[in-house]
C-alpha positions in Angstrom: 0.0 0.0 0.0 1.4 3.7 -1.1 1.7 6.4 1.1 -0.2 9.6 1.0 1.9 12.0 -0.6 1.4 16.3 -0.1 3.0 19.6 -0.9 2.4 23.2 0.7 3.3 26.7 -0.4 3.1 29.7 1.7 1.0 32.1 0.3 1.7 36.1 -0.2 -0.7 38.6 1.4 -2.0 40.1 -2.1 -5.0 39.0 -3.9 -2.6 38.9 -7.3 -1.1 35.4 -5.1 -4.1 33.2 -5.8 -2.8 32.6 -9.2 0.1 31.6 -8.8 -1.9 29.1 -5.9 -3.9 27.5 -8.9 0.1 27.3 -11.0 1.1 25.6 -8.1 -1.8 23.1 -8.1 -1.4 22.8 -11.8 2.0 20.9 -11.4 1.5 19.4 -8.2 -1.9 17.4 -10.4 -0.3 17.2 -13.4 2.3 15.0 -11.3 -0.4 13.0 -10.0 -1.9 12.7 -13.6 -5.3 14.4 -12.2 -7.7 16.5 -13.9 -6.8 20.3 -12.0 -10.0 22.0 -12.6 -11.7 21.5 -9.4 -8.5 21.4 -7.7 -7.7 24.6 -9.2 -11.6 26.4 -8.3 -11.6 24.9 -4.3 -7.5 26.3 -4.0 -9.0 29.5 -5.5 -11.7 30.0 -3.4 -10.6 28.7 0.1 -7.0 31.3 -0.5 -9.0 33.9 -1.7 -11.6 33.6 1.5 -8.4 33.4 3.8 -6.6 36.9 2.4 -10.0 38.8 2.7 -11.2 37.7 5.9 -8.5 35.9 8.2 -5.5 37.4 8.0 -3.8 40.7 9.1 -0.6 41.7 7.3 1.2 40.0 9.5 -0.4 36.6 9.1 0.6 33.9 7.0 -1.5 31.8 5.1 -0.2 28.1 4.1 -2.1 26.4 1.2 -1.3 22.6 1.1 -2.8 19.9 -1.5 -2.5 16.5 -1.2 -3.3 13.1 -2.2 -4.4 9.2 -0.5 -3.3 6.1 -1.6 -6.9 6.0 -2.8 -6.6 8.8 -5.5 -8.6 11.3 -3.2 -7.1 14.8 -3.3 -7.6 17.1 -0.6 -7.1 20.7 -0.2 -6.8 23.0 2.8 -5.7 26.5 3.8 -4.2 27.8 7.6 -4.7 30.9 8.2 -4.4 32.8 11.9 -7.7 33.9 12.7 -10.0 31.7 14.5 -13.3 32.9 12.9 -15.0 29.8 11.4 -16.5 30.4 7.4 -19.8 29.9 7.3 -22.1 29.2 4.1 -23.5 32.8 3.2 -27.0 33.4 1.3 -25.4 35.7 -1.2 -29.0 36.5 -3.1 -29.4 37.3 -6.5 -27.7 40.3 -7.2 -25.2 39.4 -4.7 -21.7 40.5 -5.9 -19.6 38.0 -3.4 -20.7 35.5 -0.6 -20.6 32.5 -3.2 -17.4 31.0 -2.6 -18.5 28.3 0.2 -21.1 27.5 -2.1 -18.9 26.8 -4.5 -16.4 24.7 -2.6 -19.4 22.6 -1.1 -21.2 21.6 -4.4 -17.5 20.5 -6.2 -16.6 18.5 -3.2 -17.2 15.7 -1.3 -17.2 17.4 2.0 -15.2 21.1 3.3 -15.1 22.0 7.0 -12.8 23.6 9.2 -11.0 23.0 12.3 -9.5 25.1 15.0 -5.5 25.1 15.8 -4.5 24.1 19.2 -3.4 27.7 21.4 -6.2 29.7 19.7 -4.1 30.4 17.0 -5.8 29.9 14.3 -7.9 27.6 12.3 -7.2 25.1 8.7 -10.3 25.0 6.4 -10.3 21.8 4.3 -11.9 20.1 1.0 -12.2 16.4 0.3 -12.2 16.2 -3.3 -14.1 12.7 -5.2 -11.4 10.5 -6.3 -10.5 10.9 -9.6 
């Protein structure tokens, strides 16, 4: 039996960064031979969600992707706030608010879990084995 294999980048504090996140899941898939477009749209949304809302300019926000023995690939971001995401009703002419909703209908499950010391929290994807 194979071992679960992952990789992590620290992100920069600029919006602009999120690309290069999605780069970075490009190869890390293509190594894995895996399809990177949900991949790529979880990474997105989860980094972009953590540089708006959980981080001061301080903070540092780790992005890691990895993959089971099973050919599940997961995705998850650490950020230093402890402020749980919570699905948002966006409405209709909503201009934001839709990225958890996102996350939760390309994935198997998402959640997110505290850090020991209250200082900070990792918010996770579980993507369906490709």
């Amino acid at each position: 039996m194979g071992e679960a294999v992952q990789s992590e980048m620290v992100v920069k504090r600029d919006l602009r960064a999120v690309a290069e996140v999605r780069t970075f899941v490009r190869l890390v898939a293509g190594g894995w031979q895996v399809d990177d477009f949900v991949p790529c749209l979880i990474a997105s949304e989860l980094v972009t969600n953590a540089l708006r809302y959980a981080t001061t300019a301080d903070d540092e926000v780790i992005f890691r992707i990895g993959r089971t023995d099973a050919g599940v690939v997961w995705v998850e971001v650490q950020d230093a706030t402890c402020d749980m995401p919570r699905l948002e009703d966006a409405g209709l002419n909503g201009e934001s608010g839709r990225g958890l909703f996102v996350v939760e209908q390309f994935t198997r499950c998402w959640g997110a879990r505290p850090l020991a010391g209250d200082v900070g929290k990792v918010v996770f994807a579980v993507l369906d084995p490709t």
